[in-house]
Gaussian input, Z-matrix of N, CA and C with variables (Angstrom, degrees):
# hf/3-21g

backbone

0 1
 N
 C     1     B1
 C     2     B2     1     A1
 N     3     B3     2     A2     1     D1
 C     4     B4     3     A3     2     D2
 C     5     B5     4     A4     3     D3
 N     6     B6     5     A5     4     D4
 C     7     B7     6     A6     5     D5
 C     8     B8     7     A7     6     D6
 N     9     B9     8     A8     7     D7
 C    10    B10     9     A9     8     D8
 C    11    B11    10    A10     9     D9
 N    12    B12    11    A11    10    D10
 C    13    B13    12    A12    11    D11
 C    14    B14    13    A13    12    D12
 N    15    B15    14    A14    13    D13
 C    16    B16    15    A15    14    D14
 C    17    B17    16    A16    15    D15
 N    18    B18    17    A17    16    D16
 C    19    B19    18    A18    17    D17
 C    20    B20    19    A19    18    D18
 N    21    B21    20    A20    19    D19
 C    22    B22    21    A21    20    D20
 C    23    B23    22    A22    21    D21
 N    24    B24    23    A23    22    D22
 C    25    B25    24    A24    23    D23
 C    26    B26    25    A25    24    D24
 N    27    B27    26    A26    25    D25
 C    28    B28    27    A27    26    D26
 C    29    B29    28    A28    27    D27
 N    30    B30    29    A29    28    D28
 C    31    B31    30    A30    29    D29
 C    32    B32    31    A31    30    D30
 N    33    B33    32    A32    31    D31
 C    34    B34    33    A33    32    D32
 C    35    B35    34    A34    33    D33
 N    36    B36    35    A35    34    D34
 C    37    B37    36    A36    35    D35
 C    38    B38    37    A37    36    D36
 N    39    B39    38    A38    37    D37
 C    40    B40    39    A39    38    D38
 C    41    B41    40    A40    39    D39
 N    42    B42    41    A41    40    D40
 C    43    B43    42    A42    41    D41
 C    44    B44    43    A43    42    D42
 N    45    B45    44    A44    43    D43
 C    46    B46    45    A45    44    D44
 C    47    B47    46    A46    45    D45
 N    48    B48    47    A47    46    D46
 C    49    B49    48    A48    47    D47
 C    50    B50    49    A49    48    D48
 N    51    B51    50    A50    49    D49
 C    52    B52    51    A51    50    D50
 C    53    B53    52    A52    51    D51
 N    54    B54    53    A53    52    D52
 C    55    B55    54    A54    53    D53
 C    56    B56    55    A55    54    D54
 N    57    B57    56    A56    55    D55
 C    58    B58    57    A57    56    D56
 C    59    B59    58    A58    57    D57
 N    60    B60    59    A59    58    D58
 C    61    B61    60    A60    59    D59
 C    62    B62    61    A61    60    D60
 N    63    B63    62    A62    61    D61
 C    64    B64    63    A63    62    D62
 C    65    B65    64    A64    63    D63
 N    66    B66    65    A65    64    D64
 C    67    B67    66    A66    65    D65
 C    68    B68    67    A67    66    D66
 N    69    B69    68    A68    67    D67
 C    70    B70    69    A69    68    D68
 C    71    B71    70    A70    69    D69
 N    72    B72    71    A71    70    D70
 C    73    B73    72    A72    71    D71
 C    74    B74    73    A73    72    D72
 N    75    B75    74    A74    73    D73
 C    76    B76    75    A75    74    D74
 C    77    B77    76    A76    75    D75
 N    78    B78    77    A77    76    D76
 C    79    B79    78    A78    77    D77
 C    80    B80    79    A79    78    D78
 N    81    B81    80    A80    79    D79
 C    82    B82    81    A81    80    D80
 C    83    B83    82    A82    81    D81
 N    84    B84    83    A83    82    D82
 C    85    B85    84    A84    83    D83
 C    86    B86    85    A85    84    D84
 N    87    B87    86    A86    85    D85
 C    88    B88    87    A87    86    D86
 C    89    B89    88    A88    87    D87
 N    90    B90    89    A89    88    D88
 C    91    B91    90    A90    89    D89
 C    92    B92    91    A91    90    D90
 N    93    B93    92    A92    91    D91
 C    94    B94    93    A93    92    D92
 C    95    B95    94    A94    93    D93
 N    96    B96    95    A95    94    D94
 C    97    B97    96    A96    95    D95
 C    98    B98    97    A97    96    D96
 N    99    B99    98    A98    97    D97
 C   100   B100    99    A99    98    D98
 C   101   B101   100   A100    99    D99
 N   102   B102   101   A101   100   D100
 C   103   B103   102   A102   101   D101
 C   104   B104   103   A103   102   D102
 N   105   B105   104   A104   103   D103
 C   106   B106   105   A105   104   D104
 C   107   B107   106   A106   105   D105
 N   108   B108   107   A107   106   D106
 C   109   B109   108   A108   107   D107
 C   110   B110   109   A109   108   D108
 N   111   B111   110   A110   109   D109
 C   112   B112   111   A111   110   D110
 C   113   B113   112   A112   111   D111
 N   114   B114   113   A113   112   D112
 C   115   B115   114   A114   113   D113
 C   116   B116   115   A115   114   D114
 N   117   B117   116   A116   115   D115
 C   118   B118   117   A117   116   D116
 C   119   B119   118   A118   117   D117
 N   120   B120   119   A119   118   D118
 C   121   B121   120   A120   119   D119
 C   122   B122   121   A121   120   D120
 N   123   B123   122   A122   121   D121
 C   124   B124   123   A123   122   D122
 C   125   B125   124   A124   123   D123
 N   126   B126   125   A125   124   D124
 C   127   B127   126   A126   125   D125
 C   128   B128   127   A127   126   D126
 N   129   B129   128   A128   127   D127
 C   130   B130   129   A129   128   D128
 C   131   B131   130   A130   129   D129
 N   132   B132   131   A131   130   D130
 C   133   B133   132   A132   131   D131
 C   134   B134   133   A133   132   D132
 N   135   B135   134   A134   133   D133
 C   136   B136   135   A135   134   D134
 C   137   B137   136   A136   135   D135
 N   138   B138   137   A137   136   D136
 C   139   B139   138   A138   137   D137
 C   140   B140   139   A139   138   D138
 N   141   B141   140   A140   139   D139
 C   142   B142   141   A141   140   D140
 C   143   B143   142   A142   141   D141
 N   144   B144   143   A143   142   D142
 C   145   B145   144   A144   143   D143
 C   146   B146   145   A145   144   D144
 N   147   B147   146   A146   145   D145
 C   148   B148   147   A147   146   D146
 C   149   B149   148   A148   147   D147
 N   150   B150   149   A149   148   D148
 C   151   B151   150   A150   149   D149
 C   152   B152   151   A151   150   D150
 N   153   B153   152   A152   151   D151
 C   154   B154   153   A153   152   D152
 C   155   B155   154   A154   153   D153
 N   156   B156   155   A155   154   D154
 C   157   B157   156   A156   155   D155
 C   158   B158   157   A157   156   D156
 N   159   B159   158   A158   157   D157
 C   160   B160   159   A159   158   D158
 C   161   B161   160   A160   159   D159
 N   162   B162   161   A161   160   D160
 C   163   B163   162   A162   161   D161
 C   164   B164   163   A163   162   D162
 N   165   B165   164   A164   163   D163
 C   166   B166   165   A165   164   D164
 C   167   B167   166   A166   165   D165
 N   168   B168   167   A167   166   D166
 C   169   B169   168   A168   167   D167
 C   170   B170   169   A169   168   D168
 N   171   B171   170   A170   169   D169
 C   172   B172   171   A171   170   D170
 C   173   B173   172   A172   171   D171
 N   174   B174   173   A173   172   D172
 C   175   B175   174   A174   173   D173
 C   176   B176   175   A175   174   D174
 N   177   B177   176   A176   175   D175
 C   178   B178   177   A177   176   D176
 C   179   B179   178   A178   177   D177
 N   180   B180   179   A179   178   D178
 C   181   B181   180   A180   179   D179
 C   182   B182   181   A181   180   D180
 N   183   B183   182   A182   181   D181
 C   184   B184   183   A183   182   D182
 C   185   B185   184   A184   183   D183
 N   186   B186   185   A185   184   D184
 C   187   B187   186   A186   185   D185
 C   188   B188   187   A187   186   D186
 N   189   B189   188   A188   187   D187
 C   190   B190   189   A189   188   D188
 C   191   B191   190   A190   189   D189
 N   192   B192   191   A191   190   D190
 C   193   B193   192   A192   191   D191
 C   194   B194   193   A193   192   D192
 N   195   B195   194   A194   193   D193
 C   196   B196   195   A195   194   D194
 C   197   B197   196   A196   195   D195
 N   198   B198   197   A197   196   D196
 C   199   B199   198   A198   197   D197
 C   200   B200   199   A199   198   D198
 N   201   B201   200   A200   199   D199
 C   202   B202   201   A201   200   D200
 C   203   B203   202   A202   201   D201
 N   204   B204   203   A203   202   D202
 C   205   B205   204   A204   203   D203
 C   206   B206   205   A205   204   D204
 N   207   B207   206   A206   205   D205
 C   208   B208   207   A207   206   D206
 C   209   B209   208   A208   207   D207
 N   210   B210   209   A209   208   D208
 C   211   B211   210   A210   209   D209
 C   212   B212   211   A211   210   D210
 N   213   B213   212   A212   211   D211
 C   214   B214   213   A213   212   D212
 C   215   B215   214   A214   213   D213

   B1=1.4314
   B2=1.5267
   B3=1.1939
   B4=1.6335
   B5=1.3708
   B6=1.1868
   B7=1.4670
   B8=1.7659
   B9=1.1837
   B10=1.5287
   B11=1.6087
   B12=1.0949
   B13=1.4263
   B14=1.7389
   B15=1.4933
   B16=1.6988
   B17=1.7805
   B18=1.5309
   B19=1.6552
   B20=0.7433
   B21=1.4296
   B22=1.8362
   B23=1.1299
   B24=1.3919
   B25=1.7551
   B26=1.1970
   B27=1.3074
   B28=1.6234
   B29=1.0829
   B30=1.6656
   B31=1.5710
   B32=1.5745
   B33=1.0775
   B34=1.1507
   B35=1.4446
   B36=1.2773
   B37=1.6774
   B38=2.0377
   B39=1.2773
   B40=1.4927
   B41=1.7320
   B42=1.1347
   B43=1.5320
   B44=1.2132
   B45=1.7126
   B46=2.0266
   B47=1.0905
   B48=1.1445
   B49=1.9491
   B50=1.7530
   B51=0.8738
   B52=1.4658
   B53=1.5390
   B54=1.4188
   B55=1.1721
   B56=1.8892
   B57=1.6833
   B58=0.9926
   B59=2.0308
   B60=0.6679
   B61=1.9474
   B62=1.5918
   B63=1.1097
   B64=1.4739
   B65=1.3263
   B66=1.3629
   B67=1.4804
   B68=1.6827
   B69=1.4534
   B70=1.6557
   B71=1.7597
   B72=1.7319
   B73=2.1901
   B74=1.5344
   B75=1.6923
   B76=1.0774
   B77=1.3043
   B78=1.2982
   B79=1.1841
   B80=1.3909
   B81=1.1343
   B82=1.5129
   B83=1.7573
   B84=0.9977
   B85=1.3093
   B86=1.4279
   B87=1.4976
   B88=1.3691
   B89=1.4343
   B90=1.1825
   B91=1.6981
   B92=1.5336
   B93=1.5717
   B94=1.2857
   B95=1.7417
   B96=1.3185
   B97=1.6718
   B98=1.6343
   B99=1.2426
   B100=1.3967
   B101=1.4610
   B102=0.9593
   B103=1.3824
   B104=1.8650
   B105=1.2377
   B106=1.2637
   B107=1.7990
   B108=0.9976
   B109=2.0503
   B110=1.6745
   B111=1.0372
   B112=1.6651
   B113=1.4827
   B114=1.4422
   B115=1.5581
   B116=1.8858
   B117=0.9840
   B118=1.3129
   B119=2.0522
   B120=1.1627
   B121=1.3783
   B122=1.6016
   B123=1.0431
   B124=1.3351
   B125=1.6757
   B126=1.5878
   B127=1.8891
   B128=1.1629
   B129=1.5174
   B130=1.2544
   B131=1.6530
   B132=1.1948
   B133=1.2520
   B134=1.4280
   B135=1.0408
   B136=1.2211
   B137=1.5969
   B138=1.8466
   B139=1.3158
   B140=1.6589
   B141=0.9974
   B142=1.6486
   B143=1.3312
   B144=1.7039
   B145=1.4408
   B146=1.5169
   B147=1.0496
   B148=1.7366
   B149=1.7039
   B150=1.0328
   B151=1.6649
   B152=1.4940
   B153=1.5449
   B154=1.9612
   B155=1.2348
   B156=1.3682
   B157=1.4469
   B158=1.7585
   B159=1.6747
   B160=1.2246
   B161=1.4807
   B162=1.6915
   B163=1.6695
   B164=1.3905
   B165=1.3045
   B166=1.8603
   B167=1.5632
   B168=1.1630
   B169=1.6076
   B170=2.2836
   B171=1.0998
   B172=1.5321
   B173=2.0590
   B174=1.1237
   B175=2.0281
   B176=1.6241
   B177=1.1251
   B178=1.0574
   B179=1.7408
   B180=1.1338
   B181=1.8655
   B182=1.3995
   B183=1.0668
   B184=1.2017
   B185=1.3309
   B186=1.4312
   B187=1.4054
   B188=1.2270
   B189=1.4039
   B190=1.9507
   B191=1.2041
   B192=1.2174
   B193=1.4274
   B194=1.7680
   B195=1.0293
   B196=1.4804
   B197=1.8996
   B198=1.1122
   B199=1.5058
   B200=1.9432
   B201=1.0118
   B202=2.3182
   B203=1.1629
   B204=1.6810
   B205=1.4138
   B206=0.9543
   B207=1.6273
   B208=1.4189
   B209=1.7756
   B210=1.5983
   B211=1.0907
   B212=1.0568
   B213=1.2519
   B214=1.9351
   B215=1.7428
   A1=107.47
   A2=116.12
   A3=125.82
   A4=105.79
   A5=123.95
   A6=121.26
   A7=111.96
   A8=124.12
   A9=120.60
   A10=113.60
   A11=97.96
   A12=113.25
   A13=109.66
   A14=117.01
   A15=112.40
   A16=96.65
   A17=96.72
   A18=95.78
   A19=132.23
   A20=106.21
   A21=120.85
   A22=109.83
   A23=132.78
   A24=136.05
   A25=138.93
   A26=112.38
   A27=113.70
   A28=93.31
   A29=100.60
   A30=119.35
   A31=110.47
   A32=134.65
   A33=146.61
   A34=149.24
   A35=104.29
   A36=105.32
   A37=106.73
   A38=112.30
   A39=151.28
   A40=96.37
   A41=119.78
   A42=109.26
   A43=107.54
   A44=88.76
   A45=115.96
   A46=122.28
   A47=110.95
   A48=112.69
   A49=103.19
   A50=91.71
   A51=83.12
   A52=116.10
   A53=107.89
   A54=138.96
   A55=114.82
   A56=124.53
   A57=103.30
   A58=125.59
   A59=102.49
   A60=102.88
   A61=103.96
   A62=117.06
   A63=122.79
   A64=123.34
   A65=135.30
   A66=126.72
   A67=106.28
   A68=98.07
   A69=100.52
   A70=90.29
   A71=80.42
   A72=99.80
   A73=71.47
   A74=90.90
   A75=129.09
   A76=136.63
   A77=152.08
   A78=150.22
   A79=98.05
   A80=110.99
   A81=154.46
   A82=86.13
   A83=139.39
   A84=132.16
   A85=141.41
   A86=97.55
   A87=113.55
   A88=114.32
   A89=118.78
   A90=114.40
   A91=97.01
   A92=124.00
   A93=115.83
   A94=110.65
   A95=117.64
   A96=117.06
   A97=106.85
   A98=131.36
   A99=115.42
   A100=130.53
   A101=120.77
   A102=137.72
   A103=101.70
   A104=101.18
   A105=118.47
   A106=109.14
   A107=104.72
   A108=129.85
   A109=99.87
   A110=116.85
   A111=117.62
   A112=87.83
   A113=134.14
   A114=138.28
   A115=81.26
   A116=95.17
   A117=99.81
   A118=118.09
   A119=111.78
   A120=129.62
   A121=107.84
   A122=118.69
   A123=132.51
   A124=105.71
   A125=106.72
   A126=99.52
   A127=90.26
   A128=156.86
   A129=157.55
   A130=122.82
   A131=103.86
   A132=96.97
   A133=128.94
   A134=135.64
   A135=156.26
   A136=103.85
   A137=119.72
   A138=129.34
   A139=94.79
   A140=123.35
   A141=127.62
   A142=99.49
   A143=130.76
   A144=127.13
   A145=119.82
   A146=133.87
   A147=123.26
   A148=113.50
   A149=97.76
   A150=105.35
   A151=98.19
   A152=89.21
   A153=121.24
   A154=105.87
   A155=108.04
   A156=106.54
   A157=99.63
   A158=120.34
   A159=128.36
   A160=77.77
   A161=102.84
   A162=99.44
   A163=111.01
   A164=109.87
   A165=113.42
   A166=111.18
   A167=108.39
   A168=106.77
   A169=97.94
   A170=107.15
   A171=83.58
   A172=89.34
   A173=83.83
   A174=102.05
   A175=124.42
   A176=135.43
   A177=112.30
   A178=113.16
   A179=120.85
   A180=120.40
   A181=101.36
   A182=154.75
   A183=158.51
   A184=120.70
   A185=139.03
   A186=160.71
   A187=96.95
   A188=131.94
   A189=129.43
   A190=102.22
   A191=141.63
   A192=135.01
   A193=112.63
   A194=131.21
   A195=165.88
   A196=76.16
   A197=131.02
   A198=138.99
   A199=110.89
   A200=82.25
   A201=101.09
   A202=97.32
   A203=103.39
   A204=118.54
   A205=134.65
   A206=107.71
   A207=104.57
   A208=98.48
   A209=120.59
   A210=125.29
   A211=120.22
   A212=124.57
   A213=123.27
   A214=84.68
   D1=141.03
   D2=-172.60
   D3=-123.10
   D4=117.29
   D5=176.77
   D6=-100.14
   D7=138.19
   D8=175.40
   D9=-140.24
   D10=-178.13
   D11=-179.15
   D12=-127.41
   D13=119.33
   D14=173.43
   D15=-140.15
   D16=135.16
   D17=-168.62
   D18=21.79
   D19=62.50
   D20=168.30
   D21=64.21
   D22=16.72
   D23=119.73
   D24=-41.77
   D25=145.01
   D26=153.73
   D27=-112.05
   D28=149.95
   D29=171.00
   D30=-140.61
   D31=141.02
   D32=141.88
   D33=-89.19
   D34=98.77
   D35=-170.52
   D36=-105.53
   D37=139.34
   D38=-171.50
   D39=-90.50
   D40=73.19
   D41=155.24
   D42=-89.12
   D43=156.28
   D44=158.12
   D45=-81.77
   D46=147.30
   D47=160.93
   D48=-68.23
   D49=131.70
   D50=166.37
   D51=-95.93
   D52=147.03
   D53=-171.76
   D54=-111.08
   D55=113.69
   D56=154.99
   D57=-117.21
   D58=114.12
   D59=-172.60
   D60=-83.87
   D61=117.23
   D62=162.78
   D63=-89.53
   D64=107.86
   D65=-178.68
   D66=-121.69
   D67=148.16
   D68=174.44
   D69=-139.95
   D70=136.14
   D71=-169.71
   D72=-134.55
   D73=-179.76
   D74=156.58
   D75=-71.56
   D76=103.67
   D77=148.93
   D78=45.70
   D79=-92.03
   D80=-137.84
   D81=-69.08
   D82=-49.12
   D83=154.50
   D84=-113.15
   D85=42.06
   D86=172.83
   D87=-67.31
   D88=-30.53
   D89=-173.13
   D90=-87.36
   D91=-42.72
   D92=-168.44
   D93=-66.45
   D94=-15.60
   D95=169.56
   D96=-91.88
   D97=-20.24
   D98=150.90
   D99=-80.49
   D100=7.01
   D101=178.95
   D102=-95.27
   D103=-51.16
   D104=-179.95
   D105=-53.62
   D106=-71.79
   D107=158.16
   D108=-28.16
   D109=-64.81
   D110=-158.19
   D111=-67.49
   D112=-52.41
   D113=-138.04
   D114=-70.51
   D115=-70.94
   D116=-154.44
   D117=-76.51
   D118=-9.14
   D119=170.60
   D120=-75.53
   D121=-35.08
   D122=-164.38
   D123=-61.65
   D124=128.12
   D125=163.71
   D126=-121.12
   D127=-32.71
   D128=-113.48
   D129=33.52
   D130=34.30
   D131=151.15
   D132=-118.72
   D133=-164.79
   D134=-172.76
   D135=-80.30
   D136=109.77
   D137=168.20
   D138=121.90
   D139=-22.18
   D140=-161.07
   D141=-40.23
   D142=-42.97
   D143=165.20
   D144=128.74
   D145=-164.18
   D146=160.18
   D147=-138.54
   D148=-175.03
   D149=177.63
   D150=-157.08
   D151=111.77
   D152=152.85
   D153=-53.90
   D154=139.09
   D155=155.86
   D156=-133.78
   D157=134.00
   D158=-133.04
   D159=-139.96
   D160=154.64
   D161=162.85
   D162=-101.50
   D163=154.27
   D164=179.63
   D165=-103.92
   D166=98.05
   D167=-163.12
   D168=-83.10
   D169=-12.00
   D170=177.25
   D171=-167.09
   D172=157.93
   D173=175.27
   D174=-123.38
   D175=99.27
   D176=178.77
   D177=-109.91
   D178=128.87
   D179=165.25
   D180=-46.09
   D181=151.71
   D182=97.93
   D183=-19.79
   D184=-82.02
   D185=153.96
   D186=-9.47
   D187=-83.72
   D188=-172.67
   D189=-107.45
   D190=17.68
   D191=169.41
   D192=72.17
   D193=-2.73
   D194=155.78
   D195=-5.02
   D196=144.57
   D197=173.87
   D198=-169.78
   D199=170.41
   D200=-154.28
   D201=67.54
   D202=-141.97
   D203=-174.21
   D204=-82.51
   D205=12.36
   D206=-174.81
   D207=-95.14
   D208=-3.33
   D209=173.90
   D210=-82.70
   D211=-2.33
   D212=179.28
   D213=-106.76

């Protein structure tokens, strides 16, 4: 909570922490994990946030070199 002063006001403004979550799925249920995200992220107010959905053109493990999909 931020309290201020503007022309001999008080005001009070309600920030968020912000939050960023990175996830990589499959195709095949990419909409059903943003569906999932929105349902339950949601307060209806103002700041709640968005969700990208990006394509993942390649994966690699680091550790065994493991690459495509068998790396997510």
């Amino acid at each position: 909570m931020k309290k201020g002063q503007w022309r001999g006001e008080e005001y009070t403004v309600d920030l968020h922490q912000k939050v960023k979550v990175e996830c990589v799925v499959a195709d095949i249920a990419a909409e059903d994990v943003v569906d999932a995200i929105v349902e339950r992220a949601a307060t209806g107010e103002p700041g709640d946030g968005k969700v990208f959905v990006m394509p993942v053109e390649n994966a690699a493990q680091i550790r065994n070199d493991v690459r495509g999909t068998d790396a997510v």
